[in-house]
C-alpha positions as CSV (number, residue, x, y, z in Angstrom):
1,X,14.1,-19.6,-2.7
2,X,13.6,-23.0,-4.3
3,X,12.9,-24.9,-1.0
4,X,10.4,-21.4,-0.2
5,X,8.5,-22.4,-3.8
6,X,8.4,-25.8,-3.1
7,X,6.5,-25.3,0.7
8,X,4.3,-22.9,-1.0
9,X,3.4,-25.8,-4.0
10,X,2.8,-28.4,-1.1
11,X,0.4,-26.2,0.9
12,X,-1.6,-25.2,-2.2
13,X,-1.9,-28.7,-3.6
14,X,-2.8,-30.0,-0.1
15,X,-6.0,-27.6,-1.2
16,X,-6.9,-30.4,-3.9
17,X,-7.7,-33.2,-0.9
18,X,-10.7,-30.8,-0.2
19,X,-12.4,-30.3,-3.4
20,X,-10.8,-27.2,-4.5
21,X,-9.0,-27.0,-8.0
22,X,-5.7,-25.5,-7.5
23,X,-3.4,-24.4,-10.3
24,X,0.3,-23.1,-9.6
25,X,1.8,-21.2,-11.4
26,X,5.6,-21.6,-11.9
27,X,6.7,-17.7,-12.6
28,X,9.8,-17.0,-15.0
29,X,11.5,-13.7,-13.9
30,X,8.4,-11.5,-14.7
31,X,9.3,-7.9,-16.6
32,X,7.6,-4.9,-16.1
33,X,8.3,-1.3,-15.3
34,X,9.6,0.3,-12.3
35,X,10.7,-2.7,-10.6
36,X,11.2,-6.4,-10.4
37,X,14.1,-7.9,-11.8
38,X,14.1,-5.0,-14.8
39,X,15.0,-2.1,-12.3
40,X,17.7,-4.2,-11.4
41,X,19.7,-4.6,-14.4
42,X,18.5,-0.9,-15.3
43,X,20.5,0.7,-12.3
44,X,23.9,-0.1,-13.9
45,X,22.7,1.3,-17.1
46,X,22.1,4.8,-15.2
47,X,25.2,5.1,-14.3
48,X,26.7,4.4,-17.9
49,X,28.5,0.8,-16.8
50,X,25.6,-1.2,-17.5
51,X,26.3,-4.8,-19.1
52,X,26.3,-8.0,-18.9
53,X,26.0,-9.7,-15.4
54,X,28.4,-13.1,-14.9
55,X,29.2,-15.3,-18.3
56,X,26.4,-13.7,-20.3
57,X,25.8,-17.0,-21.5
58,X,23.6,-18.4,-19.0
59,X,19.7,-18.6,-20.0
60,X,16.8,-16.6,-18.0
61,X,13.6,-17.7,-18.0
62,X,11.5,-14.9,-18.6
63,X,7.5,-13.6,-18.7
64,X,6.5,-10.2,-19.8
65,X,3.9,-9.0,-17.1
66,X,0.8,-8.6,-19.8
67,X,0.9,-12.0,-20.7
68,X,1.2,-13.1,-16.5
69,X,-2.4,-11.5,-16.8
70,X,-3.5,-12.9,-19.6
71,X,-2.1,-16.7,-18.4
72,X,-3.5,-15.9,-15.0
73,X,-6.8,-15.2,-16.5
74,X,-7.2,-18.1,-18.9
75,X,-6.9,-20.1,-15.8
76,X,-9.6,-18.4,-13.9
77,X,-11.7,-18.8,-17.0
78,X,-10.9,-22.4,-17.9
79,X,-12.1,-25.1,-15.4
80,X,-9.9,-27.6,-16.9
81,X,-6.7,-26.3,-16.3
82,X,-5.3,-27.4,-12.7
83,X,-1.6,-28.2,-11.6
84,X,1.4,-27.2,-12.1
85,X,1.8,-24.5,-14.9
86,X,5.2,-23.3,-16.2
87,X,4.5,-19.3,-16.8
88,X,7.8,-18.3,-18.7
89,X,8.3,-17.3,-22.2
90,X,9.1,-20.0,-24.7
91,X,12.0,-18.5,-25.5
92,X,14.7,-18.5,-22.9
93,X,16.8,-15.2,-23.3
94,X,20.4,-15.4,-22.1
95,X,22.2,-12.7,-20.0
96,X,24.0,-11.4,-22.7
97,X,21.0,-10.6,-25.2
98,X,18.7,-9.4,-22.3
99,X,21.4,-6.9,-20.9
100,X,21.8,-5.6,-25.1
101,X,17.8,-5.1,-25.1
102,X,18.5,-3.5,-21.9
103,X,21.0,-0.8,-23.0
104,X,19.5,-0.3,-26.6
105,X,16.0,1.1,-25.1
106,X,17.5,2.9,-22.7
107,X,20.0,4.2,-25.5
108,X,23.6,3.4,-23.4
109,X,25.8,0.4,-24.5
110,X,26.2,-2.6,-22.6
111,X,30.0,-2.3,-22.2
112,X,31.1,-4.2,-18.7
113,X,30.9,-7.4,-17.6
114,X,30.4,-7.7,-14.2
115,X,32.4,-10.7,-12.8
116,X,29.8,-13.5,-10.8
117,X,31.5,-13.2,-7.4
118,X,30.6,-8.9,-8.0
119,X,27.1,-9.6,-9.1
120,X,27.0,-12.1,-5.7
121,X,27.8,-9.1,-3.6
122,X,25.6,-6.4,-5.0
123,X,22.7,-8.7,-5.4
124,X,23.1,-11.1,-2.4
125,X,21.2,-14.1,-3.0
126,X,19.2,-13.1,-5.9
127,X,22.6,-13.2,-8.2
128,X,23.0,-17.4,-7.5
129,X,19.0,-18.4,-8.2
130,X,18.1,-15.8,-10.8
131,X,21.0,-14.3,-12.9
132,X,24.1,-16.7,-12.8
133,X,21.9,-19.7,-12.9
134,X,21.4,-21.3,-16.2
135,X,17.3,-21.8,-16.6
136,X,15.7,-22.6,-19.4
137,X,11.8,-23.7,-18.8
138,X,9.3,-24.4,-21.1
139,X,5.9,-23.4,-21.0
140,X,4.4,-26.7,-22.8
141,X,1.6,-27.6,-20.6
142,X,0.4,-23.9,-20.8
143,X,0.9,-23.9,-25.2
144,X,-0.9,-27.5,-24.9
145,X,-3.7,-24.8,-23.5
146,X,-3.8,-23.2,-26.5
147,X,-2.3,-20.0,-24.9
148,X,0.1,-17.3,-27.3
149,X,2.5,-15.3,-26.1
150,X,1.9,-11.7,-27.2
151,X,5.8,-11.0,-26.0
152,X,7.7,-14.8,-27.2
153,X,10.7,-12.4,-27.9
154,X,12.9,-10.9,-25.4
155,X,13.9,-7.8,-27.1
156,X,10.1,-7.1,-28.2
157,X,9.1,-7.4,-24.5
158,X,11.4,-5.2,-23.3
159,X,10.9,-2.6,-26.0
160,X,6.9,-3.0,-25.1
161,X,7.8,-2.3,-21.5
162,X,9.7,0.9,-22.1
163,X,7.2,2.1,-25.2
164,X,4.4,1.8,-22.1
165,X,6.1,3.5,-19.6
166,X,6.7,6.3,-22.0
167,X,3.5,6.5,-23.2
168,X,1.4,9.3,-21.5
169,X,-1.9,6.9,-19.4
């Protein structure tokens, strides 16, 4: 997935030789209902053996999917911004606390641990790069922007996402 990003970076930037401002943005595993990276995790929790997935102390690097939009949209509106942008929370979350926000607002306990080589077969290739690996990014150039995180917190994001999708639209 990494050399897949990396491609996708050259060929955008290659964009900048012509004229065109080109930001990238450099997503943190983004949350949101009913699907992503959230309906993941969630499926264990279904089946009441929900919990934490490898160590639980590795870091995840994390975006709530309002402020994607609201990032995404100061760069359309802001001529000035162009580059690389980190778009994760500025506060890393680690397995362990992200699998107890998890299992609190779905009321069901985070209980198991499910062993890395386990999470490597029921995820495949997603387990390595997004929930063993230990990443912690920073969001600096995007704060030096003057954007705020409505969502800085991992357990208010997740109790945002599952407040919305019980909330009648």
């Amino acid at each position: 997935m990494a050399s897949v990003c990396r491609q996708w970076e050259q060929a955008a930037t290659a964009a900048v030789e012509d004229g065109v401002r080109v930001v990238v943005f450099r997503f943190g595993l983004v949350l949101g209902y009913g699907g992503g990276i959230l309906a993941e995790i969630e499926k264990p929790f279904q089946l009441r053996i929900g919990g934490v997935i490898g160590s639980g102390k590795q870091h995840m690097s994390w975006v709530h999917n309002k402020d994607l939009a609201r990032a995404i949209q100061l760069a359309l509106d802001r001529a000035e911004m162009q580059g690389p942008y980190n778009l994760a929370s500025p506060q890393p979350a680690s397995m362990a606390e992200f699998t107890r926000c998890v299992g609190k607002e779905l009321g069901r306990r985070s209980w198991t641990k499910v062993p890395a080589f386990i999470a490597k077969i029921i995820f495949g290739e997603m387990a390595e790069e997004l929930l063993l690996a230990d990443q912690q990014v920073a969001p600096k150039r995007l704060l030096e922007q003057g954007f705020t995180f409505s969502f800085p917190e991992i357990s208010a994001a997740v109790a945002d996402i599952y407040k919305s999708a019980s909330t009648p639209h």
